[in-house]
N, C-alpha and C positions, 0 to 999 in steps of 0.2 A: 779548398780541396774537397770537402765533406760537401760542398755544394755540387763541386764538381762530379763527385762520382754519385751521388743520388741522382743526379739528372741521368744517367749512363744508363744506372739498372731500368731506369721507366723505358727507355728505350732498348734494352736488351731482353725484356720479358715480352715485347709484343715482334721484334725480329730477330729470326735464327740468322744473326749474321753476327760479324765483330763488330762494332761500333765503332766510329774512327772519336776518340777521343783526346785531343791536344791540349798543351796546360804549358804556358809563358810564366816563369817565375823569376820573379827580381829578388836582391837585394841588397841597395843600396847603403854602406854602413861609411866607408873611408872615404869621406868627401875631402876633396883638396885645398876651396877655402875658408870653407865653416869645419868649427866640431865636430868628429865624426863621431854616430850612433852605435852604440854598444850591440843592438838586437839583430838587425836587417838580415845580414849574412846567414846569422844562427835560423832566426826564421824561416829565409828563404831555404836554407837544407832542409830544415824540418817537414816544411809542406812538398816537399819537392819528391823526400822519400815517401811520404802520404800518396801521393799521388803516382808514384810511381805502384806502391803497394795494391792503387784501386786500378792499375792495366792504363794507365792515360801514357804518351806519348809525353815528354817531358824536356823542355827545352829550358834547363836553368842557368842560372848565370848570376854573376854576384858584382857590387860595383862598376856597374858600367858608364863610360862616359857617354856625350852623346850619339858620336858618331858607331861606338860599338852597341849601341842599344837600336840603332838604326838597322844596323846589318844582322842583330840577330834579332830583333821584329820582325825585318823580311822571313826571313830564313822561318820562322814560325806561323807567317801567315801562308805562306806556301804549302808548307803542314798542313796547316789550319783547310785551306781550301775543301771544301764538300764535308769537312766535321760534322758530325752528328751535335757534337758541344767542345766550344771553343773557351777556355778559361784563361785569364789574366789575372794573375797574383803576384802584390809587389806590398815591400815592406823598406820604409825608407821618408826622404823629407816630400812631404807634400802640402800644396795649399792652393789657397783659388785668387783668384783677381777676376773683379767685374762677373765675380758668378761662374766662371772656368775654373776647374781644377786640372792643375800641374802637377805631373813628377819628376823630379830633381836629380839629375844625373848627376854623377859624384864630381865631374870638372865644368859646371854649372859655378860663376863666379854672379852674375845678375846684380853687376855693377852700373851696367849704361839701363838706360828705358826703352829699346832693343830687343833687351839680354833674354825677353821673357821668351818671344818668339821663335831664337834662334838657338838656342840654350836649353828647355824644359820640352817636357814631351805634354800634351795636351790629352789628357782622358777622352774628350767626346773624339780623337781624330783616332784611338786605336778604341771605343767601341763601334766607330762607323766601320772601320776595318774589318772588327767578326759580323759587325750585324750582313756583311755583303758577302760573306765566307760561310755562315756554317746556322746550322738550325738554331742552336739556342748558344745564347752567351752569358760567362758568367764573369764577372770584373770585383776581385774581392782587395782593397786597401786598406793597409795598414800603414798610411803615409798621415793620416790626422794631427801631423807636430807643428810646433810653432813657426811661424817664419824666421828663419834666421839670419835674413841677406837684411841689411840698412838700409838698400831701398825700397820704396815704398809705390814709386809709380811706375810703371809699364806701357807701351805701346800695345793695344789689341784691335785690331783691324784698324779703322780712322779713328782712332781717337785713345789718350792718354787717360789711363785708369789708373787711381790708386788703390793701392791692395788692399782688402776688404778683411772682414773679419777672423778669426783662427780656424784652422781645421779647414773640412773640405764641403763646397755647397752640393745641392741635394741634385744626383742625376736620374733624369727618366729614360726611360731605356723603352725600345720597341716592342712589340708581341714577343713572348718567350725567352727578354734580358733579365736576368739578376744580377743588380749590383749592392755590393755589400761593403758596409765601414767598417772600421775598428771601433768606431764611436760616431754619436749622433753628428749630424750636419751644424755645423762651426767650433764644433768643441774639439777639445785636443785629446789625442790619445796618448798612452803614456809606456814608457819604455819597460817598468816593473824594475826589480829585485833581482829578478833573475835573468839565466842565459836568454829565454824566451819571451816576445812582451807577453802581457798577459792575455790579451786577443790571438794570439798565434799558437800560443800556450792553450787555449780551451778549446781554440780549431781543429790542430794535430790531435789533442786528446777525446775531441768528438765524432771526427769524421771518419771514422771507420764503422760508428755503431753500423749495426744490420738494421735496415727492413726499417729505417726512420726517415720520413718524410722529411724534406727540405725545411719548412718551417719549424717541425719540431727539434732540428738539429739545431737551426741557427736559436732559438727559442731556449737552448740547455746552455749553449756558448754567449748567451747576454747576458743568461744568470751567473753564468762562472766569475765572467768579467766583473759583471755589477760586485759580486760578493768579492773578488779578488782588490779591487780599486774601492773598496768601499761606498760604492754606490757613485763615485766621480766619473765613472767611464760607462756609457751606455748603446755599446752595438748595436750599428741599424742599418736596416735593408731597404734596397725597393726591386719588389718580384713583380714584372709583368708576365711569367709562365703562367700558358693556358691551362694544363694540367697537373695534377698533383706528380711531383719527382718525386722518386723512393732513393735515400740515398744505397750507395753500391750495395748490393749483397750480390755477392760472382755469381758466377756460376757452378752447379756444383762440379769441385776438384772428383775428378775420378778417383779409387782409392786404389793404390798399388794391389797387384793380386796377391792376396796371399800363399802363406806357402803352406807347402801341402802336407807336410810333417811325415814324409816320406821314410822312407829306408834310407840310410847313409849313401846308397850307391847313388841315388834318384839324385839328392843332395849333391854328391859330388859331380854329376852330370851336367847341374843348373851352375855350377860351380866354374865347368867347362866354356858353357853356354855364356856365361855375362860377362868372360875373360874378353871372349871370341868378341862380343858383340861389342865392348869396348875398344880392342883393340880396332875392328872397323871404322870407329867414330874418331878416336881421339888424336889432336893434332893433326885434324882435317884444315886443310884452309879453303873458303869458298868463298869468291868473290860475287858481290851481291850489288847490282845496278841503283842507284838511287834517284829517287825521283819517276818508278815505273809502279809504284806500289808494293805492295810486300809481296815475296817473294820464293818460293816452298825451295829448302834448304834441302832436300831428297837425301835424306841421311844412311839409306840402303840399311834399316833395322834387324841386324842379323836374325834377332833374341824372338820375334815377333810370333815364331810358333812356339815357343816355349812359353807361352804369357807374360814376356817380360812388363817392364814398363820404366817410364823414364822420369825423374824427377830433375828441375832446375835448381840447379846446386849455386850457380850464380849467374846472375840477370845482366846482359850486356849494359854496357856505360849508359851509352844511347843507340837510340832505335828502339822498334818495337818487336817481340815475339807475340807471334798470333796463331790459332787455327782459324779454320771460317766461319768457325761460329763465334766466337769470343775472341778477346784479347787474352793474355797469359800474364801474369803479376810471376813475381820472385818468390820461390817456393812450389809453383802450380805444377804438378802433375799431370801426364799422359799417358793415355792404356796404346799397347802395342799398336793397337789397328789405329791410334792416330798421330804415330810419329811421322809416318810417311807425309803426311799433312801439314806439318810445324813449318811455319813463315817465318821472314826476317822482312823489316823494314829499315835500313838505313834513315838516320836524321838529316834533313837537309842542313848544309852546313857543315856537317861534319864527317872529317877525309878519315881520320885516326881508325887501323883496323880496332877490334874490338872483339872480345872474347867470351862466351857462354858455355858455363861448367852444367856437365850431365853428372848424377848418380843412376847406374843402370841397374834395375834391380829382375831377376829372375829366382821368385820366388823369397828366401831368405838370403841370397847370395847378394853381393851390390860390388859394384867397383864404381869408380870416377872417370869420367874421359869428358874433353877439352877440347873447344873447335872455337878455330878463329877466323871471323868473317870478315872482311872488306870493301868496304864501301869504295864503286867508280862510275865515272863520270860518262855516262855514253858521249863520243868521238862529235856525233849531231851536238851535242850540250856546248863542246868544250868552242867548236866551231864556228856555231851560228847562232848561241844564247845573248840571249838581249839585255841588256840592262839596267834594272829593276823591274824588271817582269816579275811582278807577285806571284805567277805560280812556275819559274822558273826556276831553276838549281844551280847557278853559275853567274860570276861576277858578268860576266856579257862582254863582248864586243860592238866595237859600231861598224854601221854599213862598211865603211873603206876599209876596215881588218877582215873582215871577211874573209878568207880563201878559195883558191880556185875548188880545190878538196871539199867543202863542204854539201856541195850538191849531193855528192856520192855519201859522205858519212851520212848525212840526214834522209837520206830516199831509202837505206840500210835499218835507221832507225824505225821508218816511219814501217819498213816491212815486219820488224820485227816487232815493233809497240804499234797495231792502226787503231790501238780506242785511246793514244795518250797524242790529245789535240797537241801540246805543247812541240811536240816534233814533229807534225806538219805546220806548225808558224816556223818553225825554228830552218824547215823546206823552202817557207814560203821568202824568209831572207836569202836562203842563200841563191833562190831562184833570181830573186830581184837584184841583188849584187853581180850577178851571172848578164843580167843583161834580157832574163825569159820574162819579161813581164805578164804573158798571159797564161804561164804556166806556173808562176807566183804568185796570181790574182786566185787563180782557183785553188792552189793551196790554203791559204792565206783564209778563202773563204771556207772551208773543209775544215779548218781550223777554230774558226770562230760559231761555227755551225756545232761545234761540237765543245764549246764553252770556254773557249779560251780567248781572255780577256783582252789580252795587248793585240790580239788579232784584229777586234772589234777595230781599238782605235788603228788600227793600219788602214782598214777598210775605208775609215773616213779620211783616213791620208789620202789614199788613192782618190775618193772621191774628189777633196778639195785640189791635186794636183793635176788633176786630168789623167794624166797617162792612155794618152789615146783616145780620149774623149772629153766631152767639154765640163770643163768647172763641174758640180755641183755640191756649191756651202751649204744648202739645205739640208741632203742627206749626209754629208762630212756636219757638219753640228749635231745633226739628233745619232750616227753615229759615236761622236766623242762621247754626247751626252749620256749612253749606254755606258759605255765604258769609264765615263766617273763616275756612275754612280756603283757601280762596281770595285771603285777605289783605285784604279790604276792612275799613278801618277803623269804618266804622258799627255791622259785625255784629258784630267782634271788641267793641267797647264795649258793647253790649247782652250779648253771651253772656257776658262777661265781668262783667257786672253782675249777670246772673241766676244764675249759679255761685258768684260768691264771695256774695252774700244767701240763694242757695237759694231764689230765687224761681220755678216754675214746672219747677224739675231740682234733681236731689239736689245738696246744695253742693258747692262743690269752692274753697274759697278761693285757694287755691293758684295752680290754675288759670284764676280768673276775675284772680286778680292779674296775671300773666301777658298775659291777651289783653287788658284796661287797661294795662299800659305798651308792649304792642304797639302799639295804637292810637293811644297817646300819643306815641311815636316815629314815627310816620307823621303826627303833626302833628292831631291828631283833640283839638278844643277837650275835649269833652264829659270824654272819657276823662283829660285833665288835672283837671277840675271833681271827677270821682269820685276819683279818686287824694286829690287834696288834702283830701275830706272824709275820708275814711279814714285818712290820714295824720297828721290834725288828733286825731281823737277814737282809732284804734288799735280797730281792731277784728277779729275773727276767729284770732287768732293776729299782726294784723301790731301791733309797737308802735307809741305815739304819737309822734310827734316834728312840734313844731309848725314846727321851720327847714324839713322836710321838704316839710310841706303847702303852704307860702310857698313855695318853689321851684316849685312845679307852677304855682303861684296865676300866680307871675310868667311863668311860660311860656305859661300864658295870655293874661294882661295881652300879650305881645309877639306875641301871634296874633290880639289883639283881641275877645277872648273879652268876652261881656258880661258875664257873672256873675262872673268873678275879678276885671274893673274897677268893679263895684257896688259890690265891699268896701272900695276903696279911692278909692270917691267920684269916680273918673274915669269921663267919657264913650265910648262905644267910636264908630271911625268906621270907615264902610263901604266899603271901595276901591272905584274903577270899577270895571267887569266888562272885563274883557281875555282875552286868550290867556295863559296861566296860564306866563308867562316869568320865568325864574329872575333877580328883583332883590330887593336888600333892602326891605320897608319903612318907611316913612315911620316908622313907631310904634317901629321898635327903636330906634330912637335916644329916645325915650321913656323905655322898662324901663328902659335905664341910667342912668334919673334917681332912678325909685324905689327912691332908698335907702332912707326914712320906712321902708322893709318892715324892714328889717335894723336900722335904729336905733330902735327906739319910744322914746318920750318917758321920763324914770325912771319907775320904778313902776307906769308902765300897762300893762296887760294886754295882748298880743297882738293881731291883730286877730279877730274873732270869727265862726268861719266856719259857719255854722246856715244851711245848706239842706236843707227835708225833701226825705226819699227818694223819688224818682218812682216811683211804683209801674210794674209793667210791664203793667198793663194799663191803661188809662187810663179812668178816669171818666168816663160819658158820655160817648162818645165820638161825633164828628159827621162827616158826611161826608166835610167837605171835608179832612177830617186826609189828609196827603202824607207825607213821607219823618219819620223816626226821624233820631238825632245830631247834629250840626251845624244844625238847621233849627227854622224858628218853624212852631209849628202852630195860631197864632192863625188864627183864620178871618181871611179878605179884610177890610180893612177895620180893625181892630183894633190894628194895631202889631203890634211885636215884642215880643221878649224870653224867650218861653218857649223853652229848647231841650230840654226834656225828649222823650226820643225812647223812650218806649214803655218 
């Protein structure tokens, strides 16, 4: 966190604006079939009010499995999107195999050679993730503990690795990354004596100094350590930042007006005055869009010619308060002439309204007043949001849910929001589901013009389907190719499909292997389907291993993927459409039933996984064809089931 908010202020002293600051913090302590760790949880609160304290945006969370550590990663890289500095802090089991470092979700069992893939979450796949989101990134772990799983080798890309030494191997990171350990590279770090490890412990107690340079912060928190561990534990960094970070020092808090030490009546007046101006504010409710940017709360500040001023008496759960120049931390102060001004930002992810206490003071006089805000889902979101659109806010729908309705919610959205690209993509589906393909094309591209990702890869959809014109894989590949490297998981599963067959670009198995368990770490159904056939039959150089291909199948099966549950004669079911909020579902408790994968009956064969290969251009292809990956492109009318994406 101390990292976090040094890097803030360097960028808060050279622009008079807020600085979008976002901070993902873990911790993993009740694991389900190892030992659980006394510190993780405690940690993670700890840095989480830290950081709340330095104005960051603050997505915390505690014990997560993997599939809730999926959904709220998304939900924070969408945050994350255009961050000034993007932070990841997690405290919990970590380790590396063949030189990768893993972190260990609490229903992480890493029993098969599999388990590592489909089970653990991969550090370089969530720093490729900030490094394509946000100016500078900082990745601080406190996961340095022993291995505690029995097995000892793993599947990583083509080839079986046994796990390599304790602790976590050394990451380099691009221009302007910092990442930081609890302790050097293979050594373990240690939980401490107390509520705190002792890394977390010097963190929380450093990262507030004023006006201290990033090195010299971390440079007091190795000494603490070292002296605390008796020299057994030794915190280490590696900073590619071009310039020297200052850590946070705010901005300076306005100071309430004083009072005037008037005559009793003057007194009783201001007395009159901060009643009045209470009374306008408190047990307000205002409903506040999410996903549109923050948002000026027009509080109508009666007190305003009277000098009043306003103090945050308590800081909403989540979200952000802001002015336009700064961010606003718990405690901060505003002079009259800048309530008018005070923003909310809703947290993606989260629906729960949420409450922020005022002390209003005029003069010596102060009373308390209480507004409750609520986060909602623009009508275009709920309609025609995609699914796992990194900078989207809603679980998504496919092409054939679509509604006839959404044309009109989204051309509504698109008048009211025209610089938030996301609701002219969100146009550009419902156009295509509509049937308007040349009035979706130009959405679609308005969209991606204006940096919105899953638009890209639409564009290259369109390309490779024709839609009115002939083929072209050329510009649909360096299309997708934009848009993986941007992180989106749709493009990475198609480029990744067309590299490792050599469809349409020269092969690159290696590398299509690659942007398929990218994809598939990101939770991308399609990209588990393809793994698993590959895996089943061994092809291009990768061997076959049929436990292999059942792993993925089941990680499917636990995502509700239709094609891994056909093989195994289960139904899939469609969740509501909600705000895309990090719980488990209903269905994992399901996977953990299908053993039948792991036991076949004696003597019978496997289950038999023969799905042909989709080609990447598509056969006849029809108008009303919409998004590639995760999506049915059955015409209106027809059902689901196809998810073949181009």
């Amino acid at each position: 966190m101390l990292l976090a908010t040094l890097v803030l202020v360097a960028f808060t002293t050279l622009d008079a604006r807020a600085d979008r600051r976002v901070a993902f913090v873990v911790g993993n302590s009740a694991y389900q079939t190892i030992p659980a760790l006394k510190n993780p949880d405690k940690d993670a609160a700890d840095v989480s009010s830290t950081f709340r304290q330095a104005g960051f945006e603050v997505f915390a969370a505690k014990d997560l499995t993997r599939l809730q550590f999926e959904e709220k990663f998304r939900n924070y890289l969408a945050a994350a999107d255009g961050a000034d500095l993007a932070v990841v802090y997690y405290s919990g089991h970590g380790f590396q195999v063949g030189g990768e470092n893993f972190l260990i979700p609490v229903d992480a069992s890493l029993k098969d050679a599999a388990d590592m893939e489909v089970q653990a979450i991969k550090v370089d796949d969530i720093l490729r993730q900030l490094r394509s989101r946000s100016k500078v990134q900082m990745i601080i772990l406190d996961a340095c503990r022993n291995d505690p799983f029995p097995r000892k080798d793993y599947w990583l890309r083509d080839q079986l690795i046994v796990a390599g030494d304790s602790g976590l191997a050394q990451v380099t990171g691009s221009q302007n990354t910092l990442i930081a350990f609890a302790t050097e590279p293979g050594a373990v770090a240690y939980d401490g004596s107390g509520d705190l490890s002792p890394f977390s412990s010097a963190f929380s107690r450093r990262a507030l100094a004023p006006n201290q340079e990033i090195r010299s912060v971390l440079a007091a928190v190795r000494r603490d350590v070292v002296k605390a561990t008796n020299g057994k534990q030794v915190p280490w960094e590696n900073s590619s930042l071009l310039d020297d970070v200052v850590l946070m020092r705010g901005p300076e808090q306005p100071a309430p007006s004083s009072p005037d030490a008037q005559q009793d009546q003057e007194m009783a007046e201001r007395g009159i005055q901060v009643a009045a101006a209470a009374e306008a504010i408190d047990n307000r409710g205002i409903s506040v869009p999410v996903g549109v940017g923050p948002v000026p709360l027009k509080l109508d500040f009666t007190a305003k010619d009277a000098g009043g001023s306003l103090k945050l008496a308590s800081y909403p759960a989540t979200g952000t308060l802001s002015l336009p120049d700064r961010a606003l931390s718990p405690q901060s102060s505003l002079m009259a002439a800048e309530i008018d001004k005070l923003r909310y930002e809703p947290q993606i992810g989260s629906a729960a309204p949420v409450q922020v206490g005022f002390e209003i003071r005029v003069g010596n006089a102060a009373k308390q007043a209480t507004v409750k805000l609520s986060p909602n889902v623009d009508p275009c979101d709920q309609a025609a949001g995609e699914p796992l659109d990194l900078q989207g806010v809603v679980s998504g729908r496919l092409p054939n849910e679509i509604g006839g309705s959404a044309v009109e919610a989204c051309e509504a959205a698109v008048k009211s929001y025209p610089d938030i690209a996301r609701f002219r993509y969100e146009l550009g589906r419902a156009l295509l589901a509509s049937g308007r393909i040349e009035e979706a094309r130009q959405a679609i591209q308005e969209a991606a013009d204006k940096g919105h990702v899953r638009a890209v890869y639409q564009l290259g959809y369109i390309a490779a389907s024709g839609m009115g014109a002939a083929p072209d894989l050329t510009k649909a590949n360096s299309l997708y190719a934009q848009a993986s490297d941007k992180g989106d998981p749709y493009a990475m599963t198609t480029l990744g499909r067309a590299l490792f067959d050599g469809v349409g670009v020269q092969r690159d198995a290696g590398k299509g292997l690659d942007l398929l368990l990218q994809a598939a770490a990101m939770g991308h159904v399609d990209a588990m389907k393809d793994l698993a056939v590959i895996f089943k039959d061994g092809r291009n150089g990768v061997p076959a291993d049929e436990a292999r291909a059942l792993a993925f199948l089941k990680a499917g099966i636990n995502r509700q993927e239709a094609y891994s549950m056909a093989i195994l004669g289960l139904s899939p079911k469609r969740s509501e459409m909600s705000i895309a909020v990090c719980k488990p579902k209903v269905v994992t408790k399901v996977v953990t039933k299908i053993k039948v994968i792991r036991t076949p009956a004696p003597k019978a064969p496997p289950p038999e996984i023969t799905t042909p290969k989709a080609p990447l251009v598509p056969i006849d292809p029809v108008p009303w064809r919409g998004n590639g990956g995760d999506n049915d492109h059955s015409p209106p009318g027809r059902g689901s089931g196809d998810s073949n994406n181009g």
